[in-house]
N, C-alpha and C positions, 0 to 999 in steps of 0.2 A: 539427516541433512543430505541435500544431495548436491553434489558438486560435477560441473563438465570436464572430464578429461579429454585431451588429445585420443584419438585412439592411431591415426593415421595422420599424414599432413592435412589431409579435407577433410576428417570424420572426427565428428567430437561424440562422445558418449555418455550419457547422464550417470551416475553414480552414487551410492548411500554408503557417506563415510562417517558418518558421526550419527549423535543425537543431538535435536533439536528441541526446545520449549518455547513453546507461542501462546501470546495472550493478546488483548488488547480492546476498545472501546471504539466505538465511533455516533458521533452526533450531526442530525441534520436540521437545519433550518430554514423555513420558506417565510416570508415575507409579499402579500400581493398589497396591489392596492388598484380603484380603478377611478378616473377620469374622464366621467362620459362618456362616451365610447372610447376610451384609452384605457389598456390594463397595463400595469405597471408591476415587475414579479423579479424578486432578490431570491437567490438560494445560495445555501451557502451547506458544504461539507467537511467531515475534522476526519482524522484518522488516526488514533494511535495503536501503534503494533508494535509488541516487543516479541523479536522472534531473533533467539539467542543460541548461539552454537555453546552445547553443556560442557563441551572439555576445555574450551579457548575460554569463556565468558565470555562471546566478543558478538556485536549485532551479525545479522545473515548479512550478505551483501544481498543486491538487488531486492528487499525488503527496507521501506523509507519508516525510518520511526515516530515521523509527524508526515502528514500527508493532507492538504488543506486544498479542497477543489472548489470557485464557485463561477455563479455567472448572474449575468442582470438583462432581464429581457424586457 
């Protein structure tokens, strides 16, 4: 795992303090349809990630453990 330390007031520095276990799943879905000359188009995204710090058991920060993206054009 890596985490940012300070290293100065302005200088942060990446760091590997631990061990880390990452798994996870994701599924997409489209949906069109069309209207004469009109298309119509649903998508839709999932995301599960489990990405676990192994000494704490505890989720990574900035890592979302449901993550759900979509749009409708």
């Amino acid at each position: 795992m890596i985490v940012w330390r300070p290293i100065t007031a302005a200088f942060w520095s990446p760091i590997n303090v631990a061990e880390s276990e990452n798994y996870g799943a994701e599924l997409s879905l489209k949906y069109d349809k069309h209207f004469g000359t009109h298309h119509f188009s649903i998508t839709g995204q999932y995301g599960y990630t489990q990405a676990r710090d192994v000494e704490k058991n505890t989720q990574l920060i900035y890592v979302p453990e449901h993550k759900f993206v979509g749009s409708i054009g």
